[in-house]
C-alpha positions, -999 to +999 in steps of 0.1 A: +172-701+221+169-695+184+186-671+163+154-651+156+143-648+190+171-625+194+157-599+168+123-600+185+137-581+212+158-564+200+144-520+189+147-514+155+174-487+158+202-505+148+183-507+119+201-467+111+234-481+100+219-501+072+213-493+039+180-479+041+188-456+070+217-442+049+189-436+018+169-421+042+197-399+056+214-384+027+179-374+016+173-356+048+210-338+046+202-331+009+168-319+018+184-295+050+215-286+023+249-304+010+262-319+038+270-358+028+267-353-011+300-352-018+307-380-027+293-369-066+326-353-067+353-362-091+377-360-061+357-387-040+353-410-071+393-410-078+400-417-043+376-442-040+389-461-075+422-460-058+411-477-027+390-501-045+417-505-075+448-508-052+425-537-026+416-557-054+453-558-067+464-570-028+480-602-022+457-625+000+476-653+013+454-681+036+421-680+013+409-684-018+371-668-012+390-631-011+393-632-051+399-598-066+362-586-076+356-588-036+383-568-028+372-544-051+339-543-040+357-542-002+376-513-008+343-491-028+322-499-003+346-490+030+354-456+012+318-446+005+302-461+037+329-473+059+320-507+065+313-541+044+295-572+053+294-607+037+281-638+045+302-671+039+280-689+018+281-731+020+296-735-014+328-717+001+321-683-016+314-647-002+277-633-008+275-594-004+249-580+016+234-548+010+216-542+043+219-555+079+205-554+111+227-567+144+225-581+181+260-570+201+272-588+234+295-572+249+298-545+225+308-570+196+286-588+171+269-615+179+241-622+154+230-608+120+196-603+101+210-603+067+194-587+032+207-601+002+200-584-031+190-607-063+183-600-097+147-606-090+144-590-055+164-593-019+160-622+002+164-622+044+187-646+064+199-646+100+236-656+110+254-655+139+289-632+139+307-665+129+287-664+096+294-631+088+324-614+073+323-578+088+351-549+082+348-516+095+367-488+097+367-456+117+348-473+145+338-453+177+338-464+214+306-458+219+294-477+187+324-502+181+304-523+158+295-499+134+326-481+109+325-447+098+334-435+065+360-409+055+337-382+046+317-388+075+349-377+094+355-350+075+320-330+068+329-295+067+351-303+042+330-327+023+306-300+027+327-269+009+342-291-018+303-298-023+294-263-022+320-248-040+320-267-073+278-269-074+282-225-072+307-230-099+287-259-123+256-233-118+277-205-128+286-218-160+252-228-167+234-199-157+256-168-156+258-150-191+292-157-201+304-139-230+273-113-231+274-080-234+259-046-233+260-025-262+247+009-279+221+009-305+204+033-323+167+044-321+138+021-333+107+015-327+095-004-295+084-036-320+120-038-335+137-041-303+112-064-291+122-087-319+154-084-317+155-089-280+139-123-286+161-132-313+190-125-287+177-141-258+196-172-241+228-175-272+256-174-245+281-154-259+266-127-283+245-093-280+217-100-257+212-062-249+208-033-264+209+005-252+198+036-275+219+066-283+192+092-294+174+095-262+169+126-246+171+129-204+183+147-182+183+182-205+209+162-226+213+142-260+232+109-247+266+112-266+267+096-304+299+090-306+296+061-277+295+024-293+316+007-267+303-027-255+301-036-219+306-073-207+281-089-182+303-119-176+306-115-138+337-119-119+339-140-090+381-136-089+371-112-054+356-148-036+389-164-045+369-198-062+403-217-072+422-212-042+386-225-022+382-252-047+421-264-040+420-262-005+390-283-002+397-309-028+433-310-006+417-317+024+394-348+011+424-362-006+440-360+030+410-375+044+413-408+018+455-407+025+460-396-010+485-368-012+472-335-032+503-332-048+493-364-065+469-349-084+489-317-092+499-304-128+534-308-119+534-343-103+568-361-114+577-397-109+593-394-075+564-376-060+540-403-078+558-432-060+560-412-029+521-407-030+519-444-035+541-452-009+518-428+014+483-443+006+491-478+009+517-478+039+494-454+060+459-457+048+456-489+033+478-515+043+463-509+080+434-515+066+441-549+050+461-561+082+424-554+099+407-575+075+430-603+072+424-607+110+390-607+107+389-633+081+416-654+100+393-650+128+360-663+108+376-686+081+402-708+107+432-701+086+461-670+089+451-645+058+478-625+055+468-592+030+498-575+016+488-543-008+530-528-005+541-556-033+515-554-063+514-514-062+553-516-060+555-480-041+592-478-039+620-468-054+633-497-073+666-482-079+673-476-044+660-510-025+684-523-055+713-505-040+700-513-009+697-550-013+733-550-029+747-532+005+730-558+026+750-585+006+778-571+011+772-563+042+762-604+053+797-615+030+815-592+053+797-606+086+802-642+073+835-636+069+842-621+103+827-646+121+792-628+130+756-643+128+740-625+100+706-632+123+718-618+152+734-588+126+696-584+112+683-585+147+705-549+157+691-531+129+655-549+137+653-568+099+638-598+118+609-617+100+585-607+123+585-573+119 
């Protein structure tokens, strides 16, 4: 049976979890309100550089087709969309494919429709799962094939770090910072309407003007009274930075970066500790899931090691460290112990 014959009947609703379903999607959230765009954020974007930046500086062992612009492009596109899929081209090189359709067997992968983009247009291929490169993340039981994103995970607070800094970007651009209200005398209704257009929309200066010689009320409003009034309104009551620092917190926490990272007062222990964090319990995982995926497809054992390049530790310390294990083996050596079975009590063996 032919690879095709497999698509024909197979309903287009896989079709969701490619590229154009995800166009299609985040117009209808953006459409219904903010859920799913924020990844515009500055937050997202650093966290995703970092996952992209820190994959393409990985050590891939076994392979040669992992090169370092792949990695990058690995780690961008399993931040933003949660999962990456290329197809192991004959001249030994990985193409990256922009959408997909699949055919599962047993809840795994067994054939792909394939849409490759070109400068001039995409082109269509079908592959079977042996073909096809395919990491994922985030996966669900009751869609194993398909990887979720972070933000997916995390939508209400997607959502708020989306909402809070679009109130505050239109708050700067349409609130009248720096106006005020002040007293002016009495002129004609043609003065004031000249000067009201020459004072209308310069952020900062006199945009109103009040008169002093008006009689109401059985009164003379007071002379005397020149103070100006400020328009600028305050938003301290909704508590905007607090909101704004919580939810930038909690995507940070979502990508494994720490928040302090990206405090004022980070200092180089907590930088290396937020290194440490990200790649021992975010990304490292990560890469030990695609090296067996490409050991799996490629016939080799790709071993990807992201803890060496970013060199998260404390180099001070795993120096005193490594000079106590020396010291430790001479004084085992000259005991009479096995410094492997010595490494094996403390668990130190090569396989861990």
């Amino acid at each position: 049976m032919a690879i095709w014959d497999i698509f024909k009947r197979e309903k287009r609703s896989v079709s969701s979890t490619g590229y154009t379903g995800m166009l299609i999607g985040a117009r209808q959230d953006y459409l219904a309100g903010t859920t799913g765009i924020a990844e515009l954020t500055g937050t997202v974007q650093s966290c995703v550089t970092l996952w992209a930046n820190v994959l393409s500086l990985a050590d891939v062992n076994g392979t040669a087709i992992l090169d370092r612009h792949t990695m990058a492009m690995i780690g961008r596109a399993l931040a933003l969309r949660g999962e990456a899929v290329f197809y192991i081209g004959d001249t030994g090189s990985l193409v990256a494919v922009s959408d997909w359709d699949l055919s599962t067997r047993n809840g795994k992968p067994y054939a792909y429709r394939l849409s490759i983009s070109e400068a001039g247009g995409n082109k269509s291929i079908t592959a079977l799962a042996a073909e096809v490169l395919h990491f994922r993340i985030g996966s669900d039981a009751t869609s194993p094939w398909q990887g979720s994103a972070p933000l997916h995970r995390a939508r209400l607070s997607a959502g708020l770090l989306h909402s809070v800094e679009t109130a505050l970007s239109e708050i700067y651009e349409e609130a009248p910072l720096g106006s005020q209200i002040v007293p002016f005398p009495e002129s004609p209704d043609v003065d004031m309407e000249a000067l009201g257009r020459g004072f209308r929309g310069r952020r900062g200066r006199v945009l109103l003007r009040e008169s002093t010689s008006v009689a109401a009320a059985g009164g003379v409003a007071p002379q005397q009274d020149w103070r100006g009034n400020d328009v600028t309104p305050d938003i301290r009551g909704a508590l905007p930075t607090e909101t704004l620092d919580a939810a930038r917190a909690s995507v940070l926490s979502a990508f494994g970066v720490l928040p302090a990272l990206v405090g004022t007062s980070a200092q180089g222990n907590l930088v290396r500790e937020a290194q440490r964090h990200l790649c021992t319990y975010m990304l490292q995982p990560i890469a030990a899931v695609m090296a067996e995926e490409a050991s799996n497809k490629l016939g080799g054992n790709v071993v990807i090691d992201t803890l060496r390049p970013v060199q998260a530790f404390d180099t001070g310390g795993r120096a005193r460290a490594l000079a106590t294990i020396i010291q430790a083996l001479g004084q085992a050596k000259e005991l009479g112990v096995d410094p492997e079975q010595a490494l094996k009590l403390v668990h130190w063996e090569d396989s861990v």
